[in-house]
C-alpha positions in Angstrom: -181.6 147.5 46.5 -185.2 148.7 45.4 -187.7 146.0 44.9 -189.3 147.0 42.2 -192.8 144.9 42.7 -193.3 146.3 46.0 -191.9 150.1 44.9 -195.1 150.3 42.4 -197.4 148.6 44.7 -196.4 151.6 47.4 -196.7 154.2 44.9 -200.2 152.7 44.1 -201.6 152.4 47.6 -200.3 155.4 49.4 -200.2 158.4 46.3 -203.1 159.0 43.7 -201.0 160.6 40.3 -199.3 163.6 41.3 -196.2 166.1 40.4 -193.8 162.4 41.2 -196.0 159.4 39.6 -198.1 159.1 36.7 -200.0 156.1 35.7 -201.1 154.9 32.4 -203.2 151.5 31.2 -200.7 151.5 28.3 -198.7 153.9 26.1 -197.7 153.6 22.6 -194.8 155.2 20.9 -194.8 153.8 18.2 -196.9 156.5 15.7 -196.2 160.5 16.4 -199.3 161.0 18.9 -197.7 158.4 21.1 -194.4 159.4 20.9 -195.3 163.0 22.1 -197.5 162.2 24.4 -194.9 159.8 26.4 -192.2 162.7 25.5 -194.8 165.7 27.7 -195.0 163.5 30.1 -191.1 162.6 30.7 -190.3 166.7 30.6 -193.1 167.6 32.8 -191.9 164.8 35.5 -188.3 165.5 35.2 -188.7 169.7 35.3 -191.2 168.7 38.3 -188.5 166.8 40.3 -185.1 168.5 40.2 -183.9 166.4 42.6 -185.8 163.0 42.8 -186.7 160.6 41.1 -190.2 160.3 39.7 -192.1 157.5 37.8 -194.7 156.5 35.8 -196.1 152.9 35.6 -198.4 151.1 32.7 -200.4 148.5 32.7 -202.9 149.8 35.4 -206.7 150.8 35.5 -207.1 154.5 36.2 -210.0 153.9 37.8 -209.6 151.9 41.0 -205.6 150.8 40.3 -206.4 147.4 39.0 -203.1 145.8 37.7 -203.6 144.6 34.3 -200.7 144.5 33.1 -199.5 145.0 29.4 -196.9 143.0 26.8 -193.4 142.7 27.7 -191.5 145.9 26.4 -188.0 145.5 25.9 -187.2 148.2 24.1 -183.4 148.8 25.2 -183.3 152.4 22.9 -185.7 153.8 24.5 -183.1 156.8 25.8 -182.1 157.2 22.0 -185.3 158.6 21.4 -185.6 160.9 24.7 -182.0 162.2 24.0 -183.4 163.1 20.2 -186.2 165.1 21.1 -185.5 166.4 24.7 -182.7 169.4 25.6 -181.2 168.5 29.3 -182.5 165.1 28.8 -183.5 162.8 32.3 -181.9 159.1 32.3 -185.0 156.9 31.2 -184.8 153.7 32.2 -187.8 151.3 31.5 -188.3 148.0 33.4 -190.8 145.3 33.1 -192.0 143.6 36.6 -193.5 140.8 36.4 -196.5 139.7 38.8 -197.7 136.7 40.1 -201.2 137.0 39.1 -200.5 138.0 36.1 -200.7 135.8 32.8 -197.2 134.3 32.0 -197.0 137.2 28.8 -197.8 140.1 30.9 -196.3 142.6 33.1 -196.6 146.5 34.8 -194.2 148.5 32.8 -192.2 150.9 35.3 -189.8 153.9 34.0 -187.8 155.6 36.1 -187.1 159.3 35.5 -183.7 160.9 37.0 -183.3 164.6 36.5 -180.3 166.1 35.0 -181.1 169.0 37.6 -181.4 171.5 34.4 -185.0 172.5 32.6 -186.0 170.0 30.2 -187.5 170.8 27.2 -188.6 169.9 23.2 -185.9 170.0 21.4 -187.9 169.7 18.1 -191.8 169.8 16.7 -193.8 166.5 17.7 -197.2 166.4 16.8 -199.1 169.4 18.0 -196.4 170.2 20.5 -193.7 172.9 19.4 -189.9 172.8 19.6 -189.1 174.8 22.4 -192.2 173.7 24.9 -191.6 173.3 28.7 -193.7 171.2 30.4 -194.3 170.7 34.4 -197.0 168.4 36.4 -199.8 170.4 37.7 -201.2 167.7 40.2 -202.1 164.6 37.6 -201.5 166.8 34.4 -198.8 167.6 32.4 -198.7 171.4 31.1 -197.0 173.5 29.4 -196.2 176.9 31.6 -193.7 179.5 31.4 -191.2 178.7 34.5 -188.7 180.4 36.5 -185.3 179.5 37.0 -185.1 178.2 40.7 -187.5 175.4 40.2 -188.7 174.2 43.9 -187.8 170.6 45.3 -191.0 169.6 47.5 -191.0 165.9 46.5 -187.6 164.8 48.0 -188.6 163.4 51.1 -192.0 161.7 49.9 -190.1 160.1 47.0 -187.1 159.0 49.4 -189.7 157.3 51.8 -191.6 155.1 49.4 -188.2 153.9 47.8 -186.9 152.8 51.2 -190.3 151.2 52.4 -189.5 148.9 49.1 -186.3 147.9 50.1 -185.9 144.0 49.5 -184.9 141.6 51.8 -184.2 137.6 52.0 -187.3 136.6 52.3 -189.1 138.0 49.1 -185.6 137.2 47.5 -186.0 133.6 48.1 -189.8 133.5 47.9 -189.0 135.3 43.9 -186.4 132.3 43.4 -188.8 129.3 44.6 -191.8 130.5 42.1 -189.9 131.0 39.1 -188.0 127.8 39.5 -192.2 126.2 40.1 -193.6 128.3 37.5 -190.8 128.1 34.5 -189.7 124.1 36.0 -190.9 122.8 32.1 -188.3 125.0 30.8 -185.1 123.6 32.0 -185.1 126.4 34.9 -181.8 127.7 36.6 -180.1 130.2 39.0 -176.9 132.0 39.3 -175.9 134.0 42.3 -173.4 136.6 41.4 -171.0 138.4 43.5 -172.8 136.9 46.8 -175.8 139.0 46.2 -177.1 139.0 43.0 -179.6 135.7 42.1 -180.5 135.4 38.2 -183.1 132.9 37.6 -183.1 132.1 34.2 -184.9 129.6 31.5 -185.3 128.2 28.0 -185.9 125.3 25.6 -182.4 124.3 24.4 -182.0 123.6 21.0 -179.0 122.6 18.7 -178.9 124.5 15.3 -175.6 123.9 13.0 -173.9 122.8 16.0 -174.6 125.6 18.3 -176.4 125.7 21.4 -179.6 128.5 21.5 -182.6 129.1 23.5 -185.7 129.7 22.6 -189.2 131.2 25.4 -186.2 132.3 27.4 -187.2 134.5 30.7 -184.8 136.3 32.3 -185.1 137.6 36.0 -183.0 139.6 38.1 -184.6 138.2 41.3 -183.1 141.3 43.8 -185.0 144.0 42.2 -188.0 141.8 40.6 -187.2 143.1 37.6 -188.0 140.7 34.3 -184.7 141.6 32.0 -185.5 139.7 28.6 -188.5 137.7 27.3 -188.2 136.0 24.0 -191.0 133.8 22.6 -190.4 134.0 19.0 -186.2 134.9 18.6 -183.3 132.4 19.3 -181.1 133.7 22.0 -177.9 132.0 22.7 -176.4 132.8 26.6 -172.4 133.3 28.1 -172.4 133.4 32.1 -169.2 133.3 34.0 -168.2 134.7 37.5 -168.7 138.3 36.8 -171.5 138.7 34.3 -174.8 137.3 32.5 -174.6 137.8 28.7 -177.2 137.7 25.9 -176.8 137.4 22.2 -180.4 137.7 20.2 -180.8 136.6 17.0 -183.9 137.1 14.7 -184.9 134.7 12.3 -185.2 136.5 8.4 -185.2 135.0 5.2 -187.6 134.8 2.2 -189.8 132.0 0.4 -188.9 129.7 3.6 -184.9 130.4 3.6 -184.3 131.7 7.0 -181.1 132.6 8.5 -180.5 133.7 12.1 -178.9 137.3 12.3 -177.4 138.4 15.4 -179.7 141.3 16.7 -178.6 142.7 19.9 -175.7 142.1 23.0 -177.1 142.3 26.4 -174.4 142.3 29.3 -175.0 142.1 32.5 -172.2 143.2 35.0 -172.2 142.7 38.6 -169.9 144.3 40.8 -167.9 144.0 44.1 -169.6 147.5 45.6 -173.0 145.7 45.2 -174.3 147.1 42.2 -174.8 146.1 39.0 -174.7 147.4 35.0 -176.7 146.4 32.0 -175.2 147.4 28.3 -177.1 146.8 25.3 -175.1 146.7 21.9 -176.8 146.5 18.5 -175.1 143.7 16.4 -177.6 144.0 13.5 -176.6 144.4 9.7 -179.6 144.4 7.2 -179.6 141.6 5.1 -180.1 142.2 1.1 -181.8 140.5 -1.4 -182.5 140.3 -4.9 -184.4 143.8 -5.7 -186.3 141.9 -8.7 -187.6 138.9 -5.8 -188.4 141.8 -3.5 -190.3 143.9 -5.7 -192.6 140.5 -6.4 -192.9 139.6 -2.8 -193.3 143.7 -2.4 -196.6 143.5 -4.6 -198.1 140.2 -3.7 -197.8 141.4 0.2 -199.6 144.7 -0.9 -202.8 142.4 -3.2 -202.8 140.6 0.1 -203.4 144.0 2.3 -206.0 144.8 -0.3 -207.9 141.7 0.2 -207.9 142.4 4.1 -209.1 145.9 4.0 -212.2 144.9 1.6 -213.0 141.5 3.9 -212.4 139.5 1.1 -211.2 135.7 2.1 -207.6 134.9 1.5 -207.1 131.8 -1.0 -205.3 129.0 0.2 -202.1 129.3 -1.8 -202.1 133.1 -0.1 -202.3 131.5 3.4 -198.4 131.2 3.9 -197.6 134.7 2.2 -200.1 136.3 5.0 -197.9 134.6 7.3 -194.9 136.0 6.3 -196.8 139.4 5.6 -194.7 141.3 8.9 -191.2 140.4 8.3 -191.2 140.3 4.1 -192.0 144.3 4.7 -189.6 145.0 7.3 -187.4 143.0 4.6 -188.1 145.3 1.9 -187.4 148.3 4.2 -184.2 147.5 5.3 -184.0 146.9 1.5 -184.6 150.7 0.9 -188.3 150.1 -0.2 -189.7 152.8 2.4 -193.4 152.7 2.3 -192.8 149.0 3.5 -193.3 149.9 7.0 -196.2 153.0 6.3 -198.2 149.7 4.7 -196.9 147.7 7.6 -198.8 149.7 9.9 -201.7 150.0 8.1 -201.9 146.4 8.0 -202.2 146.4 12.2 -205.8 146.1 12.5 -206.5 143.6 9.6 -203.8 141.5 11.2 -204.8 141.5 14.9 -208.4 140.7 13.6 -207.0 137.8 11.8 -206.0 136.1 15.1 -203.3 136.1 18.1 -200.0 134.5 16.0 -200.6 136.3 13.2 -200.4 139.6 15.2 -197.2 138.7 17.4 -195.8 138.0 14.2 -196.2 142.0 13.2 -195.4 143.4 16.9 -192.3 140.8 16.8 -191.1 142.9 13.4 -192.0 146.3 15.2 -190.0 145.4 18.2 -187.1 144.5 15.9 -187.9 147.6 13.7 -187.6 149.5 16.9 -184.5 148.5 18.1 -182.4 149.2 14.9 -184.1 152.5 14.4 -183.3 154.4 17.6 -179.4 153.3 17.2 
């Protein structure tokens, strides 16, 4: 079982970027530039390494490899969007690691790229990159070149090495157990051990809505591979654990002029196994709610006088302050609603919004994250 704290910390101290690892400060997929640009760099790694597997880790200084860190990710559809624009696409899988010096909201992104063995290429246009485009590493760089059809393994054995110097063992297994049950001991902090090997440490403030038990600041680590499997600071997540598995049921909390309902979002199961392994499965749950197209259409045009206001610096009136609030998820609420320049004035609303302070902008990267999630299913 790969460690995956000590797996990046190998790749940082003993490779600079090469055909195998790539490092980035952060990435950004959600507009077309960032999308492409993650897409190049997923081909060029995957045709590079036929039969290893190669990575690429955010949330670290180019410079001198100062971990930084960046915001929890948990974007479970990620592979939805690689299968849509890749031919022979690799299995993606991206983790968030937490570390200890690292504030309690932060932590080094790590995907894992695992070759089908077959040229990858664009399966369609993306920004200025064309349908068709095969892209390899050329030391730190990702290019386009014209290939050949044996495509040369010489990675195999470095790659194999660093995975098995970050092999874990007991001791960083139980020193991962004692600081989350220290650090997360305010919210009602437990472990599981599954199947004699697997520890889950696992926390949240309980609360009872309508008779129902839910969680909310819930973190969720799978101690064995220091891997952080679900962060939640703004959704109600309600959890099922028996002998064999860990599962989690999000909701997200939508509703107009201050009548909020909880809406199942997404399933996460976690399944352990006798042969010492372990599966996660995501299922979306999520049905749009719809609302009055007359209500929307007001809310619709008072949310767009409100992005005005923001873009010419004028101040917001006090009547305004609670619509400014609610700015982020009334517009993902009109587009699931079918109004479809929501989210295009959504996005243009990002820098206004981040300048206005810290909970006002988690409130808009809370409704990207959800916008996310039902779009690549």
């Amino acid at each position: 079982m790969i460690n995956k704290r000590l797996l990046i910390k190998h790749l940082l101290a003993h490779n600079d970027e090469n055909s195998f690892y790539d490092k980035k400060r952060k990435i950004d997929i959600s507009h077309k530039e960032g999308k492409a640009k993650f897409l190049k760099h997923i081909c060029a790694l995957s045709n590079s390494n036929p039969k290893n597997n190669s990575y690429i880790v955010i949330g670290v200084e180019d410079e001198d490899n100062n971990i930084v860190g960046v915001d929890f990710f948990d974007d479970s559809k990620i592979q939805n969007l690689i299968n849509a624009y890749l031919t022979h696409p690799p299995i993606v899988q991206y983790e968030n690691i937490p570390f200890p010096h690292l504030p309690d909201h932060k932590v080094v992104g790590l995907v894992t790229i695992r070759p089908t063995g077959k040229i990858t290429s664009l399966r369609k246009n993306i920004w200025k990159y064309y349908g068709g485009s095969v892209f390899f590493r050329d030391g730190s760089m990702s290019m386009p070149k014209v290939f050949e059809v044996e495509i040369k393994d010489i990675n195999s054995k470095i790659v194999e090495a660093i995975e098995n110097h970050a092999q874990n063992n007991i001791e960083h297994t139980l020193d991962a157990v004692f600081h989350f049950m220290k650090t997360r001991k305010d919210y009602n902090a437990q472990y599981k051990v599954f199947k004699e090997y697997f520890v889950v440490c696992w926390s949240g403030q309980k609360k009872i809505i309508d008779g129902e038990t839910f969680y909310s600041r819930v973190d969720i680590e799978l101690i064995n591979e220091q891997v952080r499997l679900f962060f939640s600071a703004l959704d109600q997540v309600a959890i099922a654990i028996n002998a064999y598995s860990f599962k989690i049921i999000e909701y997200v909390n939508l509703g107009l002029q201050n009548s909020n309902t909880h809406y199942p979002l997404e399933e996460t199961t976690i399944s352990f196994e006798d042969n010492a392994s372990y599966n996660i499965e995501t299922k979306l749950l999520f049905e749009p709610p719809q609302f009055d197209k007359k209500v929307l259409h007001h809310i619709y045009n008072a949310n767009n006088a409100i992005l005005e206001k923001l873009k010419k610096g004028l101040p917001i009136e006090k009547t305004e302050e609670e619509d400014l609030k609610n700015l982020p998820i009334t517009y993902l609420i009109c587009y699931f609603n079918l109004f479809h320049e929501a989210i295009d004035k959504l996005n243009e609303a990002k820098p206004y919004l981040k300048d206005y302070g810290e909970e006002l902008y988690s409130l808009y990267k809370e409704a990207l994250r959800v916008l996310r999630k039902v779009k690549y299913s």
